[in-house]
C-alpha positions in Angstrom: 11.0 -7.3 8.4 11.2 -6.3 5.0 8.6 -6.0 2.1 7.8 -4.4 -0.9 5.2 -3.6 -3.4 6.7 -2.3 -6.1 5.0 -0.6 -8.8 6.0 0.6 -12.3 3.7 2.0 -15.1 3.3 -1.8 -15.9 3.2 -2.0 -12.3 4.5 -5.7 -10.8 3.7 -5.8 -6.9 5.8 -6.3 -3.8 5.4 -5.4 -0.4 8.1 -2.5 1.5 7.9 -2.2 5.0 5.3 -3.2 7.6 5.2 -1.1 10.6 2.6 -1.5 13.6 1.1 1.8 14.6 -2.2 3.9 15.6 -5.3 2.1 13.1 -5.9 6.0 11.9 -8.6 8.8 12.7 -11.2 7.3 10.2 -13.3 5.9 13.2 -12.4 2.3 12.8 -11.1 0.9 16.1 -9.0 -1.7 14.4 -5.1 -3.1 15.7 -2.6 -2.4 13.0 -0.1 -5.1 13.1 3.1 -5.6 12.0 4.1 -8.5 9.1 5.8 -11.5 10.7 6.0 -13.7 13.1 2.6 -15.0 13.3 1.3 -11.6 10.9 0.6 -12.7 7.2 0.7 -9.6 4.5 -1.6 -8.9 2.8 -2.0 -9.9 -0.5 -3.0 -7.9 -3.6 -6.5 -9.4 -5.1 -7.5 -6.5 -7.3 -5.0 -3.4 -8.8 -5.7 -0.5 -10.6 -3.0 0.9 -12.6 -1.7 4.7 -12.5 -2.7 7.2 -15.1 0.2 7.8 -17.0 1.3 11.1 -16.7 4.5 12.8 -18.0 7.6 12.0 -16.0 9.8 9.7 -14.4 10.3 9.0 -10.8 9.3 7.0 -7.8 6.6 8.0 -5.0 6.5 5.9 -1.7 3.2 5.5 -0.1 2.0 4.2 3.8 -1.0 2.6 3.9 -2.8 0.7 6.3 -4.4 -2.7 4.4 -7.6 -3.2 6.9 -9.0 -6.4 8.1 -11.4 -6.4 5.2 -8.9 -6.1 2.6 -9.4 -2.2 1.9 -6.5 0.5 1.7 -6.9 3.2 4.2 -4.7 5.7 5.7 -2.9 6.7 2.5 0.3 9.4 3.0 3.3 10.2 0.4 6.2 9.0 2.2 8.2 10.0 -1.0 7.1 12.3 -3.5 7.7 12.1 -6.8 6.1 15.6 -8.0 2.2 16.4 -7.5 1.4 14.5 -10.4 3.1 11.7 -10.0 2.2 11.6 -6.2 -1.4 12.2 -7.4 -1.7 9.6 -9.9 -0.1 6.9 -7.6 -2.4 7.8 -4.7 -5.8 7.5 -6.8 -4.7 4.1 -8.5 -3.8 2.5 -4.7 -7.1 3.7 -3.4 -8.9 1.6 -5.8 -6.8 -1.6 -4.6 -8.2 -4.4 -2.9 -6.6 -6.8 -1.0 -6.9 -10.2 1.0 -6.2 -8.8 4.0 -3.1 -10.1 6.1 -3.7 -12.6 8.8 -2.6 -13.0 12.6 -3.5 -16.8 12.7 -6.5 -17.8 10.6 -7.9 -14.3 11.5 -7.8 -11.4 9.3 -5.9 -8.2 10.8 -5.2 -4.7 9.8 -1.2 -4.0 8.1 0.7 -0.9 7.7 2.7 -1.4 4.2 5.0 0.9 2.1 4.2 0.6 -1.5 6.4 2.0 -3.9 6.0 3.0 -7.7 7.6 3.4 -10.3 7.1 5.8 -12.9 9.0 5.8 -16.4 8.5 7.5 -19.6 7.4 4.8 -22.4 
């Protein structure tokens, strides 16, 4: 399955990809599911825009949305430039989510979020 969250400088949000894998070496023990089925994504609850910085382009980032709603496990899947990648990164850190759900109970998701970047 498919889903996006797609940023810009006036960043709307949509889910990319959701892809089960390892929960990450940050010593939580935690299943990282995959969106659908039964698997809820996560839903943005609190966003923090990028610093605008000079240039235009798009940077893809894998995260892992925990069960308690907090990004984790940030990598550039797509870089943009090291501004741009850094920018994108610190703003998505800040995020907070309602975490997805398996059932009624909450679950950690791997997501791709993608944004935007455009001069203004």
């Amino acid at each position: 399955m498919k889903a996006i969250i797609l940023l810009c400088a006036s960043v709307p949000v949509v889910f990319l990809n959701a892809q089960s894998g390892p929960a990450g070496d940050d010593g939580k023990d935690e299943q990282v599911f995959t969106i659908g089925g039964d698997v809820s994504p996560p839903k943005l609850t609190y966003k923090v825009d990028p610093n605008r910085v000079a240039g235009t382009g798009t940077v893809l980032l894998e995260l892992v949305v925990s069960s308690k709603g907090l990004p984790r496990d940030l990598r550039v899947v797509e870089s943009a430039g090291k501004e741009l990648d850094s920018s994108a990164v610190e703003a998505v850190k800040q995020w907070r989510f309602e975490p997805g759900r398996k059932g009624d109970k909450p679950v950690a998701v791997r997501v791709t979020v993608e944004i935007r970047f455009h001069d203004v």
